[in-house]
N, C-alpha and C positions, 0 to 999 in steps of 0.2 A: 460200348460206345458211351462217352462220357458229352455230359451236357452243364451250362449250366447259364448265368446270368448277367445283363452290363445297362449302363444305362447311365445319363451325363446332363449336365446343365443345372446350376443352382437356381437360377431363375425359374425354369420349369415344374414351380409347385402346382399344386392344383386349381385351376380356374380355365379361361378362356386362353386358348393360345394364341400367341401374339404373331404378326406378323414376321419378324427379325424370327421368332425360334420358327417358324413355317417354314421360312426361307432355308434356316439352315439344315432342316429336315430334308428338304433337296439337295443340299450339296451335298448329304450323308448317303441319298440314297443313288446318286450318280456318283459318288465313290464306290471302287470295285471292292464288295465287301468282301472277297475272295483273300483279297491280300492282309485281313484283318480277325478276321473270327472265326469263319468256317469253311471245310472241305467243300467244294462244289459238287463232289458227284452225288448224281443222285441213290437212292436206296430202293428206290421201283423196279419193280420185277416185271422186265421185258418193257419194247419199246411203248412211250405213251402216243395214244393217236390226235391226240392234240393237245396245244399247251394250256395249262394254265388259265392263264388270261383271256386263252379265247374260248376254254368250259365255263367258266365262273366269272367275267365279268358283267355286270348288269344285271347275273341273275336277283333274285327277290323272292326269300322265304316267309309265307308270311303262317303265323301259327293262333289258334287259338286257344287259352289258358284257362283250367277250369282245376277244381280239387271234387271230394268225392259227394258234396252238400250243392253245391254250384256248376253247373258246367261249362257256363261263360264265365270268369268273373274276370280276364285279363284278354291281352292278347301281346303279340311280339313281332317284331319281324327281323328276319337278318338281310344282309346286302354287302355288293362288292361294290365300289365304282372308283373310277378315276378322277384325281384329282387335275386342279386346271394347272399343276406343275410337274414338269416333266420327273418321269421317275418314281412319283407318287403314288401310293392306291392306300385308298380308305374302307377299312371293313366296318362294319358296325351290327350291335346287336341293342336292340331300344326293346323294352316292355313297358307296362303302365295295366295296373288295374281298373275294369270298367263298372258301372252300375253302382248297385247297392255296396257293395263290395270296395267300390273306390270310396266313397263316403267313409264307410266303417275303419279302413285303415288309413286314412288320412292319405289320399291320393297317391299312392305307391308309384315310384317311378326309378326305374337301373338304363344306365344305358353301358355297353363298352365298344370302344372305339380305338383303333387300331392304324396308327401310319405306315405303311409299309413300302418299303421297295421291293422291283424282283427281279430277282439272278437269272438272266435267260439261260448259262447255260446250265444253271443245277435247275432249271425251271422251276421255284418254290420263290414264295414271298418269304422276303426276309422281316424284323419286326424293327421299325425305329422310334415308335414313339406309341405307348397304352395308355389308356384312362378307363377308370369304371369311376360311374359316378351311383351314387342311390340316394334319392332324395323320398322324405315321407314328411308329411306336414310344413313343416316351415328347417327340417333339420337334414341336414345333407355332409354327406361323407363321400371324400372322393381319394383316391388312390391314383399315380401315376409312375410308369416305368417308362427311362428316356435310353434308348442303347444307343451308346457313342462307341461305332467300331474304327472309328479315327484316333480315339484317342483311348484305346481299349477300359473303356468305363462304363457299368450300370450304374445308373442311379435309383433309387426308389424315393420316394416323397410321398406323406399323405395328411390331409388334413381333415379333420373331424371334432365336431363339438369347441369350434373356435382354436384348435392344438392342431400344431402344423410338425410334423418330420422330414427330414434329409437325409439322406444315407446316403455316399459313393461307394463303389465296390469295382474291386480290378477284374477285368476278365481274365480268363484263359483261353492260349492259343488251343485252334481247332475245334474248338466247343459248336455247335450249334443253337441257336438262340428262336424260339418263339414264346410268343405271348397267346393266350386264347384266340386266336381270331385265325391270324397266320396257321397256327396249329391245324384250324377246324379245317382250313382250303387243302393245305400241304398234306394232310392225312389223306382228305378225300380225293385227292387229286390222285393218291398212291407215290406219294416221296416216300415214304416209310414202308411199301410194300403193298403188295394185294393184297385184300380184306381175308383172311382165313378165319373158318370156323375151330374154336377150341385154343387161338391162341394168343398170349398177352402179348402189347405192344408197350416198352418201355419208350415212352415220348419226353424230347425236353418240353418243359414250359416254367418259365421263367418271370412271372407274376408277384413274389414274394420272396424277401431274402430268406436263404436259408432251403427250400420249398424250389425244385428246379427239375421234376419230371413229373407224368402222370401216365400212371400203368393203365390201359382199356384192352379188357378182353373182351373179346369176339365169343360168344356162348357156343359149345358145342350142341352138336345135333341134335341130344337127348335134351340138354338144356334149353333150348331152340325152341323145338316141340310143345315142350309143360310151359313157357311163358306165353308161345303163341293159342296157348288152348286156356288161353286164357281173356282174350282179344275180342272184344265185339268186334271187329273187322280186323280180320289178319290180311285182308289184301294189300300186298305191298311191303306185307313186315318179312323181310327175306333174312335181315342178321341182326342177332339180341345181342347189345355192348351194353356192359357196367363197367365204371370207375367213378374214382371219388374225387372231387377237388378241396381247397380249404372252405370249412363251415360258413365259413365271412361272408366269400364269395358269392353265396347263393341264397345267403338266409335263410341256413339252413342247420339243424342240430345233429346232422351226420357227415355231410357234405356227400351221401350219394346218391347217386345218377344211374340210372338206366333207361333203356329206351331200346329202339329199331332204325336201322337203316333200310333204301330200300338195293335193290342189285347190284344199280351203281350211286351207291353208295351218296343218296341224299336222305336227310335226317326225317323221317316221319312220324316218329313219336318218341317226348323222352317225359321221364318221370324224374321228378328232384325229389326224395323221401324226407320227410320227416322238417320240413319245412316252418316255418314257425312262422303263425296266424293259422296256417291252412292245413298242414300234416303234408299228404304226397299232392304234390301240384305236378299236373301233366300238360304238357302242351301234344298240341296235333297238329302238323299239318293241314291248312286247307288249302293252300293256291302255292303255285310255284310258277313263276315269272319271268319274264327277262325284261327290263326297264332300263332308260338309259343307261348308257355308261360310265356317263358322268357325272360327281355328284353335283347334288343342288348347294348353292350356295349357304342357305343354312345349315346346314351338315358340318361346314369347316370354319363358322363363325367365332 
């Protein structure tokens, strides 16, 4: 199964989004994106007992972020909700370092943010518009992917250190397209399959030209075992996944990841290694929520 990337609009650098590219974010995602980029069926094995949007909307993950000197020094939260135009949903994942700790690295703060539409009948969000932003001190670096399946275009843009980038790029027919966010719902929701132990998932994700899948395996039983007997609290840790993304992404000198799901398959702890300021930074799980549906107006300023 081939995967890969697309994305559209010159105006669409990095900053606030404007009203005019909002709007047309909605006529992209009330276009059937069936007839543009990818297969509808889904890859889930056996029927799913509810969709999508009514597992994961509203929900609210919220984590606490510590390394192995500190065990508070951040926190995160992730979240689905819909936006106030039809067709719409915005995921987002925000952090920010707290205490002593925010002081010493000059107030650390990532966020990524995700417009999406979603296919009822492949039931998966699909991705139309990414940002990660990461600001520290007074310096900020922001990256955006705009997918145009209208006009089969990725764009990439990014600006940093006052240097701004453009790139378009064609897509290909039948490709599947996600960005981080869409990814994280579409996995757990089982588009790509039921969770198995001991086996890799070859996943698109489409964040960086060039860079358009990310392999996660599911750890076998034995592997399973030795990570969980390792766990001041394994309650909850039911399946051990590692995979890598690019080092950028995470502020990171490996760019890997491991961590636990729990049965069904909500994220309870992950570990980013080799992290730079900190070494392996871990987040946990402490509350899991549902909160409105919709988002708050600051969110899509």
């Amino acid at each position: 199964m081939a995967f890969s990337h697309e994305n559209h609009s010159g105006n669409l650098l990095p900053g606030a989004m404007s009203r005019r590219d909002f709007f047309r974010l909605a006529f992209l995602a009330l276009s059937c994106p069936a007839l543009y980029a990818f297969p509808s069926e889904s890859f889930a094995q056996g029927p799913l007992r509810t969709t999508l949007i009514e597992e994961f909307l509203g929900e609210q993950l919220d984590y606490q972020i510590g390394f192995w000197l500190i065990s508070h020094c951040g926190k995160a939260l992730v979240k689905l909700c819909k936006s106030p135009h039809r067709g719409i949903y915005v995921a987002q994942l925000t952090g920010k370092t707290v205490g002593l700790v925010d002081w010493l690295v000059g107030r650390y703060r990532y966020s990524y943010l995700s417009y999406s539409g979603y296919d009822e009948k492949a039931d998966r969000l699909f991705p139309l518009y990414f940002k990660l932003v990461k600001r520290r001190k007074d310096k900020v670096s922001t990256r955006t992917v705009t997918f145009n399946y209208k006009d089969q275009e990725l764009i990439f843009a990014s600006s940093r250190a006052g240097t701004q980038s453009h790139k378009i790029i064609r897509m290909r027919q039948g490709i599947l397209y996600e960005d981080y966010l869409t990814l994280f719902y579409n996995f757990r929701h089982g588009y790509y399959g039921a969770i198995q132990r001991g086996m890799t998932y070859h996943l698109p994700l489409h964040i960086h030209e060039g860079f358009d899948f990310l392999d996660l395996t599911v750890g076998s039983k034995e592997e399973e075992e030795v990570a969980r007997s390792q766990e001041l609290n394994p309650k909850g840790k039911d399946f051990f996944v590692r995979f890598r993304v690019l080092k950028e992404d995470v502020s990171s000198k490996s760019g890997k990841i491991v961590g636990w799901l729990s049965r069904d398959a909500v994220p309870v702890k992950g570990v980013i290694k080799d992290v730079i300021f900190f070494g392996d930074l871990w987040g946990v799980l402490i509350d899991r929520r549902f909160t409105s549906k919709y988002c708050k107006k600051t969110l899509l300023s």
